[in-house]
ZAMARGU-4260 file (C-alpha; in steps of 0.2 Angstrom, whole numbers, plus 5000, padded with zeros to 4 digits):
<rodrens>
0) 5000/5000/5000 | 5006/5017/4996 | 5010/5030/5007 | 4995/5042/5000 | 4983/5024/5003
5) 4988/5023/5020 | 4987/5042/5024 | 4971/5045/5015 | 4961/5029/5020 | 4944/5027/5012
10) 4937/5043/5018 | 4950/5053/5008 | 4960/5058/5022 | 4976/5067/5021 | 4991/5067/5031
15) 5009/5058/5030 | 5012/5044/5041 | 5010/5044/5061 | 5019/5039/5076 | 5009/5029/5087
20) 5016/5037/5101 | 5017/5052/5108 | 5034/5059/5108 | 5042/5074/5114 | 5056/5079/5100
25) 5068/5089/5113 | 5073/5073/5122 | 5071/5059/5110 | 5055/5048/5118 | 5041/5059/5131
30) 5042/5050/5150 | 5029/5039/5153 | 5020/5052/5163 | 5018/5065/5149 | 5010/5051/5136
35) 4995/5057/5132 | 4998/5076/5132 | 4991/5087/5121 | 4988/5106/5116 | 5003/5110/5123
40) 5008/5130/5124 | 5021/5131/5109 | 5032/5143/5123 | 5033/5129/5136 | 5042/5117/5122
45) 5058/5113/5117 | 5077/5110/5123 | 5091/5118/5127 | 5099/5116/5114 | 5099/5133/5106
50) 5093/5142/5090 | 5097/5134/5073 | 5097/5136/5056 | 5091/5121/5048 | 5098/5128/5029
55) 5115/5119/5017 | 5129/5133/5009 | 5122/5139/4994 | 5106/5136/4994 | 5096/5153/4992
60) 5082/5157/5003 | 5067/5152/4997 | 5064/5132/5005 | 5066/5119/4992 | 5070/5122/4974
65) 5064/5108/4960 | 5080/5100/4951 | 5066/5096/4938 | 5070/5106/4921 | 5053/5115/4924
70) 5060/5123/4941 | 5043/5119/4949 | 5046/5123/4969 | 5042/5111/4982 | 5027/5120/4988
75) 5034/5137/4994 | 5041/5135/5011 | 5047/5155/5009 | 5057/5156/5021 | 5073/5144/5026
80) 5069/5128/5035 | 5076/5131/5052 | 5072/5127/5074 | 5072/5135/5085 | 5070/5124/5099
85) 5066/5103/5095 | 5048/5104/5106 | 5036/5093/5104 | 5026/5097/5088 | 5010/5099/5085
90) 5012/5092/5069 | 4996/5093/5055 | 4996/5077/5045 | 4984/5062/5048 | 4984/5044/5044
95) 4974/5032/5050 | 4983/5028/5067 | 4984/5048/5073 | 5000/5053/5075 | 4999/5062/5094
100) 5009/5075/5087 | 4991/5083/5080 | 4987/5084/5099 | 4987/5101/5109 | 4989/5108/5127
105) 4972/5103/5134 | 4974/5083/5139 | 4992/5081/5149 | 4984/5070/5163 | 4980/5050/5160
110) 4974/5041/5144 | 4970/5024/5142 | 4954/5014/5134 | 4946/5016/5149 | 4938/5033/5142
115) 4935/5027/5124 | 4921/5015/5133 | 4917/5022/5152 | 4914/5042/5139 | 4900/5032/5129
120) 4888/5025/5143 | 4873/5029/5145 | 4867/5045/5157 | 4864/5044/5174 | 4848/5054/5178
125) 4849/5053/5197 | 4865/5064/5194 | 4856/5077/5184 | 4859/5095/5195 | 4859/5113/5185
130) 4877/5119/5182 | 4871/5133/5196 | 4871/5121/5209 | 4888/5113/5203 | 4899/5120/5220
135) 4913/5108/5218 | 4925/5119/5209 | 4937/5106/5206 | 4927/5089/5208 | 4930/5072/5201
140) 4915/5067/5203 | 4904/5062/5187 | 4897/5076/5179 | 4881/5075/5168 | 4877/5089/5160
145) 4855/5095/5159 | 4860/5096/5139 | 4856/5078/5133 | 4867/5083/5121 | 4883/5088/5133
150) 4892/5070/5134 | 4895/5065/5153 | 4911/5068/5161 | 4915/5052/5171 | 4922/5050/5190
155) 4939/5054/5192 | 4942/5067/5178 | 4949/5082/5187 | 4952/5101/5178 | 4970/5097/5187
160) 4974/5087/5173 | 4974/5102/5162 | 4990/5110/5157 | 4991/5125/5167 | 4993/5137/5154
165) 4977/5131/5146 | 4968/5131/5163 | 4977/5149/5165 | 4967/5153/5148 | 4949/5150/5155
170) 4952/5162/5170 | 4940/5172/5165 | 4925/5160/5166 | 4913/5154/5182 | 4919/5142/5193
175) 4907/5130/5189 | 4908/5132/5170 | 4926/5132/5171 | 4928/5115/5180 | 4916/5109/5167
180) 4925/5114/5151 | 4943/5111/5158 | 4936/5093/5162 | 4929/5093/5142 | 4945/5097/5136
185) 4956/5086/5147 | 4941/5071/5140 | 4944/5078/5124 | 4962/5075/5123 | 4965/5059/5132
190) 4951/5052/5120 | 4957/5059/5104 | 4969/5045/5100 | 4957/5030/5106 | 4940/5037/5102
195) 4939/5055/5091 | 4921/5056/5090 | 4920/5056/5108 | 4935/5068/5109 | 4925/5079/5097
200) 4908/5079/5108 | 4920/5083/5121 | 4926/5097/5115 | 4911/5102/5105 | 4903/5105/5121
205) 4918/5114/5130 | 4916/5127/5114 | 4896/5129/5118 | 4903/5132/5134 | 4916/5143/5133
210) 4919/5147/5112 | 4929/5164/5117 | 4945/5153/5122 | 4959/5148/5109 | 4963/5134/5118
215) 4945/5128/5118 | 4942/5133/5100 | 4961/5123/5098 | 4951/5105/5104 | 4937/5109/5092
220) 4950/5109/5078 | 4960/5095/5082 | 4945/5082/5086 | 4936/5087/5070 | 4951/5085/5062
225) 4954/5069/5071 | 4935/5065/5068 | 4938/5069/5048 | 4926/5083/5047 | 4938/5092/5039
230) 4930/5107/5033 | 4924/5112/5052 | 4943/5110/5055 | 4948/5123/5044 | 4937/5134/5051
235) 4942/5133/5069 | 4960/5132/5063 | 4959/5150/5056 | 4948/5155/5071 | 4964/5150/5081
240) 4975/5158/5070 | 4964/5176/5069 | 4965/5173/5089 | 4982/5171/5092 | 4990/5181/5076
245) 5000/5167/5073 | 5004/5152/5060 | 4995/5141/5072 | 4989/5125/5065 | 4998/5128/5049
250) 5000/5107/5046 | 4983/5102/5050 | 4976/5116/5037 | 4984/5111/5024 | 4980/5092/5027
255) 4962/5096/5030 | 4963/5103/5014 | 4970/5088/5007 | 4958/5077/5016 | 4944/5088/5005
260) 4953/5084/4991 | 4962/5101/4986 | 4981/5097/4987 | 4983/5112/4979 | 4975/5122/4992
265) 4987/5112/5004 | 5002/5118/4996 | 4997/5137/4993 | 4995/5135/5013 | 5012/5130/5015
270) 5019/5142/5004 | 5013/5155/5013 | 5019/5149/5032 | 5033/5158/5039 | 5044/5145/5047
275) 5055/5157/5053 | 5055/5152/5073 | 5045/5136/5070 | 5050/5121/5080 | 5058/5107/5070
280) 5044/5095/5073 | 5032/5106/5065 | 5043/5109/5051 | 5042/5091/5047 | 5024/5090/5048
285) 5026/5104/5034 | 5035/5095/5022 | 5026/5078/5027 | 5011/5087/5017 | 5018/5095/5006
290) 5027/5079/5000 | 5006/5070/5000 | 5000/5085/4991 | 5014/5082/4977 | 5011/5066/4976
295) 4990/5067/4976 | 4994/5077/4959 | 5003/5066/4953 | 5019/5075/4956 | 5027/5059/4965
300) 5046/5064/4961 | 5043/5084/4968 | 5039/5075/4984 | 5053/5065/4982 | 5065/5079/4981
305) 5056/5090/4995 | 5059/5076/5007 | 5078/5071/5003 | 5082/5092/5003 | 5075/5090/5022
310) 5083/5075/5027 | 5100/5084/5020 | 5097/5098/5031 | 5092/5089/5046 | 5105/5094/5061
315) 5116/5077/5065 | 5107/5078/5083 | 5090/5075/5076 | 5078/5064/5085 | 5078/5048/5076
320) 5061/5047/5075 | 5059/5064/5063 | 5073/5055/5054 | 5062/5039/5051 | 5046/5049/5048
325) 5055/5056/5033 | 5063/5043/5026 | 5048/5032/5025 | 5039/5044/5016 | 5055/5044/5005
330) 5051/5027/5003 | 5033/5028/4998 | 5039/5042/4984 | 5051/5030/4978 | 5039/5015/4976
335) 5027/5027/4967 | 5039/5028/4956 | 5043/5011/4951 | 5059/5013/4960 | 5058/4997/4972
340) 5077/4995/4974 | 5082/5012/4979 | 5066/5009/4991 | 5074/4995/4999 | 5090/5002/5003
345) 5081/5016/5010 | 5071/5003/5022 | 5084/4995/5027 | 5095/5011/5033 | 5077/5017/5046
350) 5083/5022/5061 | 5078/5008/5074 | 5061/5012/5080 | 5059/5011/5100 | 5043/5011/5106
355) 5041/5017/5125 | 5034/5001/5135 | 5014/5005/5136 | 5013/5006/5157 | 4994/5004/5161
360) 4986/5010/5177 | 4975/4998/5184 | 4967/5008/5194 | 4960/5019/5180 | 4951/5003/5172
365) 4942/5001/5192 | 4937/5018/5188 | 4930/5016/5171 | 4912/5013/5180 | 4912/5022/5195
370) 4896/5032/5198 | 4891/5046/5210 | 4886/5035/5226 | 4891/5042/5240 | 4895/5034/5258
375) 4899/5042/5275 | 4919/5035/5272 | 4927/5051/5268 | 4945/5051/5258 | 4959/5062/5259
380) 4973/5063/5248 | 4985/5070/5264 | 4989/5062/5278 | 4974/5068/5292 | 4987/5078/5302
385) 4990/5089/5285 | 4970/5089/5286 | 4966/5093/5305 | 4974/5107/5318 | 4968/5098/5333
390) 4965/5077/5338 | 4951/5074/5350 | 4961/5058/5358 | 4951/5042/5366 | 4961/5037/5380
395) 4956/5016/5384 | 4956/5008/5370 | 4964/5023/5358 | 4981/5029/5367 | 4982/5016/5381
400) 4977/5000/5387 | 4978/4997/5407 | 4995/5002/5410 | 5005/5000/5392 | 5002/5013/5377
405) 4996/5005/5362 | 5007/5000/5348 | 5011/5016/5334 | 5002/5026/5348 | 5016/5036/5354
410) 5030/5039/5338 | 5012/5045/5328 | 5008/5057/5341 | 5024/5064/5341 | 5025/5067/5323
415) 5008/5077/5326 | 5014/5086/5338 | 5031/5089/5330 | 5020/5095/5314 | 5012/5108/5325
420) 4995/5099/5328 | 4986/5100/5344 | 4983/5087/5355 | 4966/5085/5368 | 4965/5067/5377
425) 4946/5067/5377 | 4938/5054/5391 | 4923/5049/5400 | 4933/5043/5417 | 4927/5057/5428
430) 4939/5049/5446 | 4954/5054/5441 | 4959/5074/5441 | 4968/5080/5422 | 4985/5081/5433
435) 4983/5062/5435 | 4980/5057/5418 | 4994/5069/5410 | 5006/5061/5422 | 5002/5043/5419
440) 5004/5049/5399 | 5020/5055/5402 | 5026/5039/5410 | 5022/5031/5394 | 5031/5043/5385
445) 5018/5052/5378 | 5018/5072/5377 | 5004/5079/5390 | 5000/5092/5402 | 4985/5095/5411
450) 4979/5108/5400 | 4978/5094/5386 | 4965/5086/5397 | 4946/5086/5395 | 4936/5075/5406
455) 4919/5071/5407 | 4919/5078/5425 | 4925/5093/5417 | 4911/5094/5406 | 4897/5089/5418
460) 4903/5106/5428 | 4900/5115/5413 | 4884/5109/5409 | 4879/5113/5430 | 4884/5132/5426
465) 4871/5135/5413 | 4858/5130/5428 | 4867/5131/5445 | 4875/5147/5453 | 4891/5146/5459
470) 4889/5141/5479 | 4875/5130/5475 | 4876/5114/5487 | 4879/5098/5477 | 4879/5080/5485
475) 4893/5069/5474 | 4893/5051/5470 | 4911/5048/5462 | 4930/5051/5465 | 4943/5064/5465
480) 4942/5069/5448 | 4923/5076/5449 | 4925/5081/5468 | 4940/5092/5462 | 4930/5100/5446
485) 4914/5104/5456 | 4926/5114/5469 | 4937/5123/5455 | 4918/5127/5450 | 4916/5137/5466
490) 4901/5123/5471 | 4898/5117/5490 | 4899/5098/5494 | 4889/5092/5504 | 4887/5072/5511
495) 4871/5071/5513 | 4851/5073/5506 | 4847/5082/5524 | 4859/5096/5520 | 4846/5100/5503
500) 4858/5100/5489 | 4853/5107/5475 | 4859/5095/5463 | 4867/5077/5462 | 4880/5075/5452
505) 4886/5053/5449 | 4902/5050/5441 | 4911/5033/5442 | 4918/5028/5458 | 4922/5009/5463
510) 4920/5012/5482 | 4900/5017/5477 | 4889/5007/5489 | 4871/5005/5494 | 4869/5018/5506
515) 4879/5032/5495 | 4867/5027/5480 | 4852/5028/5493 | 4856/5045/5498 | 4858/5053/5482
520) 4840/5046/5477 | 4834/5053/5493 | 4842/5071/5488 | 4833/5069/5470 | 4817/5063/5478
525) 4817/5080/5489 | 4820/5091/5472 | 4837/5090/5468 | 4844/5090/5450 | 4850/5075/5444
530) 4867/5076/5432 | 4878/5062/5427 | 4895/5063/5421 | 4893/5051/5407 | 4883/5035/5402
535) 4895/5021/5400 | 4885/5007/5403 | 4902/4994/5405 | 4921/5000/5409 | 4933/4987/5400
540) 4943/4977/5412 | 4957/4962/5409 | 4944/4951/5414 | 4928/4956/5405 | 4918/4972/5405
545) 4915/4979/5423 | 4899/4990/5428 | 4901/5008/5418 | 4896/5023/5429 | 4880/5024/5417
550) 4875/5006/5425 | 4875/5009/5441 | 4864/5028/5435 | 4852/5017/5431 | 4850/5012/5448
555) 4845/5030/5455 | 4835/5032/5440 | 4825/5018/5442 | 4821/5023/5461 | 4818/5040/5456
560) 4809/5038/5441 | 4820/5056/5437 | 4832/5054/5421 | 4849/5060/5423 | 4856/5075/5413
565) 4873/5069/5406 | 4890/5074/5400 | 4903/5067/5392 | 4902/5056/5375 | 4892/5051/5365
570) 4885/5071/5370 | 4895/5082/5357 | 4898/5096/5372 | 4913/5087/5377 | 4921/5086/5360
575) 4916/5104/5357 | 4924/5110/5375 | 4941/5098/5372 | 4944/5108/5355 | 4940/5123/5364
580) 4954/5121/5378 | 4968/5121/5362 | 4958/5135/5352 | 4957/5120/5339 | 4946/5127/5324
585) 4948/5109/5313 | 4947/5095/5325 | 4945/5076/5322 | 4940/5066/5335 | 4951/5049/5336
590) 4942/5034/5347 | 4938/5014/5347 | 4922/5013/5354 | 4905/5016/5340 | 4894/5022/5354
595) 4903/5033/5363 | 4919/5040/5353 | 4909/5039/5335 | 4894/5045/5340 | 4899/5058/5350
600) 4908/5065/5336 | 4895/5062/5323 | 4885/5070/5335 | 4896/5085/5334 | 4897/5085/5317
605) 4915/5081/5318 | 4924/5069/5305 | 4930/5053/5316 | 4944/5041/5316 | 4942/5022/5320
610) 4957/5012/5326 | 4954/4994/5328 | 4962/4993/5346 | 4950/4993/5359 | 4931/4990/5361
615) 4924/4987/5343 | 4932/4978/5330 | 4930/4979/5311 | 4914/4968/5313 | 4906/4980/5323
620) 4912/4995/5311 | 4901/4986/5294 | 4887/4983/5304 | 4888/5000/5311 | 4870/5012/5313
625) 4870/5027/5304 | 4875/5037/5321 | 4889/5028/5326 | 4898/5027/5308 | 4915/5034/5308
630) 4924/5047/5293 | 4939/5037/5291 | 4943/5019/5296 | 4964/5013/5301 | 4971/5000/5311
635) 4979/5012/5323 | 4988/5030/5326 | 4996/5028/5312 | 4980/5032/5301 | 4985/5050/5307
640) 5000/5048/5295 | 4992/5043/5282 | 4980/5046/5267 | 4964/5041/5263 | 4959/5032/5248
645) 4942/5033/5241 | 4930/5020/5243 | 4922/5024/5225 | 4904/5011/5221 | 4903/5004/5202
650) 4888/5003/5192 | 4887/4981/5196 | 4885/4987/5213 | 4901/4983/5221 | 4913/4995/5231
655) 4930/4995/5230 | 4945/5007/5240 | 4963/5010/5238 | 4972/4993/5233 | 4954/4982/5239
660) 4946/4967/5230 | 4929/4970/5225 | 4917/4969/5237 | 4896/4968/5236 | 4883/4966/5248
665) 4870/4953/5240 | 4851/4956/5242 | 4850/4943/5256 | 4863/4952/5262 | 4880/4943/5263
670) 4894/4949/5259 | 4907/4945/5245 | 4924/4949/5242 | 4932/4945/5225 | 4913/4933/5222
675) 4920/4925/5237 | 4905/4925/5249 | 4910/4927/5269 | 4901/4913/5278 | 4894/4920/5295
680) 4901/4908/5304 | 4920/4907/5297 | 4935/4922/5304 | 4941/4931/5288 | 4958/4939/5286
685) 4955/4956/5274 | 4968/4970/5270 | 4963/4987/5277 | 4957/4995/5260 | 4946/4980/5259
690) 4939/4984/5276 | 4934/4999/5270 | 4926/4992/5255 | 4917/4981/5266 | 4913/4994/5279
695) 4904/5002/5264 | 4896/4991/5256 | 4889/4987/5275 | 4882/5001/5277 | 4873/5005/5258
700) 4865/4990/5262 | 4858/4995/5279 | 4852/5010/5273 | 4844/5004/5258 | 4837/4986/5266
705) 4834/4995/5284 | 4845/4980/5292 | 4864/4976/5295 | 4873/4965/5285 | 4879/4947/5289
710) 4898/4949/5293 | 4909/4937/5299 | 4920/4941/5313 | 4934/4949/5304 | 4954/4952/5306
715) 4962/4967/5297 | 4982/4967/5289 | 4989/4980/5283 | 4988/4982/5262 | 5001/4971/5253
720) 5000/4957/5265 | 4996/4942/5258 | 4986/4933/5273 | 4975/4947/5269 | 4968/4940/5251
725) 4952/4933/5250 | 4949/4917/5239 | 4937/4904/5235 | 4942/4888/5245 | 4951/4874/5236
730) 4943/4858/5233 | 4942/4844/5246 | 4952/4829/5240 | 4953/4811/5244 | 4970/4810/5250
735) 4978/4794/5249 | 4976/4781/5260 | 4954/4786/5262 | 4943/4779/5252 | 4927/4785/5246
740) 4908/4780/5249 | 4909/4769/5237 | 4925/4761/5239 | 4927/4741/5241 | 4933/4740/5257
745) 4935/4725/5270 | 4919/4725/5275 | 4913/4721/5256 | 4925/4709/5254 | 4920/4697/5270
750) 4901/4699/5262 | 4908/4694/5246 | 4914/4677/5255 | 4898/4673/5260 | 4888/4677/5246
755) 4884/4662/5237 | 4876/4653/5254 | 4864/4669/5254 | 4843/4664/5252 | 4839/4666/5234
760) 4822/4669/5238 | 4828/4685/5244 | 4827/4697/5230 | 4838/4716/5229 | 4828/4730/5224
765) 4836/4737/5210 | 4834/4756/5208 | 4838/4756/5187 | 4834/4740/5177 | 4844/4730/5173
770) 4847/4726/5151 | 4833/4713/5152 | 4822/4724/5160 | 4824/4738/5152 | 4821/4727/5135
775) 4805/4721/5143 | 4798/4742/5147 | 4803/4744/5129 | 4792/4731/5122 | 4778/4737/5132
780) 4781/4754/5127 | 4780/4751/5108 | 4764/4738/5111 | 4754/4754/5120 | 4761/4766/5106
785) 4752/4753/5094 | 4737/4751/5104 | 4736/4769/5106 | 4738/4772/5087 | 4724/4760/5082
790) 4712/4768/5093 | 4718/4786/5086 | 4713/4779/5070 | 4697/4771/5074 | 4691/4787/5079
795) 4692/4796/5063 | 4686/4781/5055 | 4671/4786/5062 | 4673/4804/5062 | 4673/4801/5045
800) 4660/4790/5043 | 4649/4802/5052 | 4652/4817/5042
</rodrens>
């Protein structure tokens, strides 16, 4: 097939041969992270190589002068072929495999097929919302437009993937309206190689959007070029150009003009380009069409010589790839000429081609289908502490347990604190005083004053003030802690209901007995306020869960028939007061325990860590109420340090997160990991991105079904760690030595010994018949077929007769 043949294709398009890789000219072969760029600003190209002239001694200015005795010229390059920088070109020719070169400024992020299939699916009409109400300036969320006719922009496409001088060049638009088009245009680019339709929709509807920009009006050109609607091309091309006052586009002009048939429209165009300036790559381009255009008048040997005069004057440090693109056009001319030989030598002396290895990311295929389901997980690209000024810290269960800080605990406390975060240990043990608990934290090594202390005593107090005025008598129930706070509060003691205490106030004390718990019923019964430091029902213990202050509340209540106003978690007031002591304006609240630590938090409207060292385990976490569900889930302090992957729902109705397997809650609600189903009643091992999974996928399905789903009870790894893979469980085999069912074994054999002395009379039900047998059912099968047929036709016989 002739170069022209492959260029033009059967929809008469034009263009020289193209690279199926994007390649950036200045360095020889684009880093993998660049693939895919396009619309790059022409001042951001190039080397450092320096300005060149690309011209040979003697040769007058003027481009390419025809050897031919007619003295035709090439096409009229005008001005002498020369670089100025080797950037990466924007190029203008086409064939059939789209050179990236033809690409622009507005796609430099990710590209891969995922686009080409996840652009075309269908419109999701619970996503509908006016571009008004579209806040997130910079979403990545999918994006579907009220236009029927505006293609989707799918989940994960972000205007960052723009080049920044291109997003610079919608500055003047809305904030809504420019996320939207810089999203069309980075679709538009990363699609304009693997599906240029869609690229063209793309950036069709970035131009209803926003027509005024050259960048945007740039995409419209390239995908309908792209797209073969060549005479749209032209026109956006000279739009461009009228914008810019430049020689913008100058290559895909002229071959648009080719691809409409008018070759000699394509050389005028190159005639009249000044090239003075113009990268070498673009220069290329140039000659490429002009060398087709000759040759789609016939002119095959003026194409000839306008491609050897460039490869003559190329500079000896040329990309290779230039080098090759010219001389297998050189090759084409020569063929067209009957000149096969010299075409051969020419083949064999190509620069070795070297593709750059194709790197696909995985994760962008797991992205392909994601929709706009949101769950209560939240994400976070920074680690929390970049996030947070202030870490409302659990202390049993969170920071310590008994008497030994928790693993990660102290080295990720003190990288928070070195970063400049605040730190409030946050706790509902009202007995001991906020002196006692920062020094048994700074036996552990922790860093911890008293001013970094909020107690549930503390916060009870501060709940009495909005009702109590200072001096009022209170009778206590509970230990030095909440005696110390009520005194601090300028409240008066007392020790018994016969001294008429305004208010009793419980916190948890293990020296409580009968008569203490009498006395303050006796107080409430006579008209005293009843307030509780918190409603803990059990306090963990080595041995089990003892009675929690809020058990032993329950006792008065239940004498008084008088509910106790508390404080401390889950009520928010004590989360709202911690960040308070440290001025903390962005606080995260940090804890082990759902209906206490979570809740609180959530109750606060404050985003809340989980870490699986205390109370409730992963389990718990998926099976987790609406209240008690937490913002981000870890495996301990560390998830301070750490980011937060998405948990991101597919279309199928699975979830996946980070590096997790796909997991989905069935509708009889089990759950699956990989297909794998998790039996109720067997322990899994899952990696902590597929806890997360898990954790939402739990909690869709309560919300939707109005019931938890069925977990197992559940052990999380960290990600990478192989015990944390679920699969399907091999196949139980006989191993050697057992013997199935079936098997002769020695029973068989001793009943064979005797089996000739057994009573014949005795007959063995046979479950299938035997070969006589089932000779015997046959017969009688085909006499009743017979009979029956006889009858069949005795009875028209005589319907028959009858008529």
């Amino acid at each position: 097939m002739t170069y022209e043949e492959r260029g033009r294709s059967n929809d008469n398009r034009g263009g020289f041969q193209r690279r199926p890789n994007w390649r950036d000219h200045s360095s020889g072969r684009k880093s993998q992270q660049d693939r895919g760029r396009g619309f790059d600003r022409r001042d951001e190209r190039g080397s450092d190589r320096g300005e060149r002239s690309f011209d040979r001694a003697g040769r007058r200015e003027g481009g390419y002068r025809d050897r031919r005795d007619d003295g035709y010229r090439d096409g009229g390059r005008g001005r002498d072929f020369e670089r100025r920088h080797e950037g990466k070109g924007r190029g203008g020719a086409r064939s059939d495999s789209r050179n990236r070169d033809t690409q622009s400024r507005f796609a430099q992020g990710r590209k891969d097929e995922r686009f080409s299939s996840r652009a075309r699916r269908g419109r999701n009409d619970r996503s509908l919302a006016k571009d008004t109400e579209y806040q997130n300036f910079s979403s990545t969320d999918e994006y579907v437009s009220p236009d029927p006719n505006e293609p989707r922009i799918p989940a994960g496409v972000s205007a960052e993937e723009l080049d920044v001088q291109a997003l610079r060049g919608l500055a003047t638009l809305s904030g809504p309206n420019k996320d939207i088009v810089a999203r069309h245009l980075v679709m538009a680019g990363q699609l304009i190689d693997l599906d240029p339709e869609e690229a063209y929709k793309h950036a069709a509807a970035a131009a209803k959007r926003a027509g005024r920009g050259d960048v945007v009006r740039e995409a419209a050109a390239l995908t309908a070029y792209a797209s073969g609607r060549y005479e749209e091309a032209l026109r956006e091309v000279r739009a461009v150009r009228r914008m810019r006052g430049d020689d913008s586009l100058r290559a895909v002009e002229a071959d648009a003009e080719r691809g409409l048939g008018h070759p000699e429209k394509a050389i005028e165009i190159i005639d009249k380009t000044n090239t003075e300036g113009m990268e070498l790559s673009e220069q290329v381009e140039l000659v490429l069409v002009s060398s087709g255009a000759r040759a789609d008048l016939g002119q095959s040997e003026v194409g000839l010589l306008i491609v050897d005069d460039a490869l003559a004057l190329l500079p000896q440090d040329t990309d290779p790839y230039l080098v090759r693109r010219l001389m297998e056009v050189k090759i084409d001319r020569l063929r067209e000429l009957g000149r096969a030989n010299e075409a051969q030598d020419v083949q064999s002396a190509l620069p070795e081609e070297i593709e750059a290895p194709e790197i696909v990311d995985l994760s962008l295929f797991a992205d392909a289908d994601v929709d706009n389901k949101r769950t209560q997980l939240r994400a976070s690209e920074s680690p929390l502490v970049e996030l947070f000024d202030t870490l409302l810290l659990d202390l049993d269960g969170t920071t310590w347990n008994g008497d030994r800080v928790i693993a990660h605990a102290a080295e990720s406390l003190d990288i928070a604190y070195t970063a400049g975060v605040n730190t409030v240990f946050v706790t509902n043990n009202a007995m001991r005083t906020p002196v006692q608990i920062a020094e048994k934290l700074q036996s552990m090594g922790l860093h911890a004053g008293p001013e970094m202390v909020m107690t549930s005593a503390m916060d009870i107090v501060a709940m009495m003030k909005e009702t109590l005025d200072e001096g009022a008598k209170v009778f206590v129930i509970g230990g030095a802690g909440l005696r110390e706070a009520l005194k601090d509060a300028g409240y008066v003691l007392v020790d018994s209901a016969d001294d008429e205490p305004a208010a009793v106030v419980q916190g948890l004390d293990t020296a409580i007995d009968w008569a203490l718990l009498s006395e303050g019923a006796f107080a409430i019964q006579r008209g005293a306020e009843f307030f509780a430091t918190n409603l803990d029902a059990t306090l963990p213990q080595e041995r089990g869960f003892a009675l929690g202050n809020g058990a032993l509340v329950r006792a008065i209540q239940h004498a008084t028939r008088k509910r106790a106003r508390a404080g401390g978690k889950p009520e928010p007031g004590i989360y709202l007061r911690g960040a308070a002591l440290v001025g903390g304006e962005q606080p995260i609240a940090v804890g082990d325990r759902l209906e206490t630590d979570i809740c609180g938090a959530v109750a606060a409207s404050l985003p809340a860590l989980h870490v699986l060292t205390g109370v409730h385990g992963a389990r718990d976490v998926i099976r987790a109420p609406r209240g008690q569900r937490p913002s981000f889930l870890a495996l301990d302090m560390r998830g301070l340090l750490e980011a937060h992957p998405r948990a991101k729902h597919h279309r199928d109705g699975s979830w996946t997160c980070g590096e997790s397997q796909v997991v989905k809650a069935t509708p009889w609600g089990a759950l699956t990991v990989d297909d794998v189903e998790l039996d109720e009643n067997v322990p899994y091992t899952v990696t902590l991105d597929t806890y997360r999974a898990l954790a939402a996928a739990g909690w869709e399905y309560a919300d939707d079904k109005g019931n938890p789903v069925r977990c197992p009870e559940i052990t999380v790894v960290e990600n990478g760690d192989p015990a944390g893979q679920v699969e399907a469980p091999d196949p139980v085999d006989v191993g050697e030595g057992s013997q199935a069912d079936d098997a002769f074994d020695a029973d068989d054999e001793q009943l064979a010994l005797f089996a000739d002395d057994l009573d014949e009379s005795v007959e063995t039900p046979a479950f299938l018949p035997g070969e006589e047998e089932l000779e015997r059912l046959l017969a009688e099968t085909a006499q009743d077929e017979g009979a029956e047929d006889e009858d069949r036709l005795d009875t028209e016989v005589n319907e028959d007769g009858g008529e």
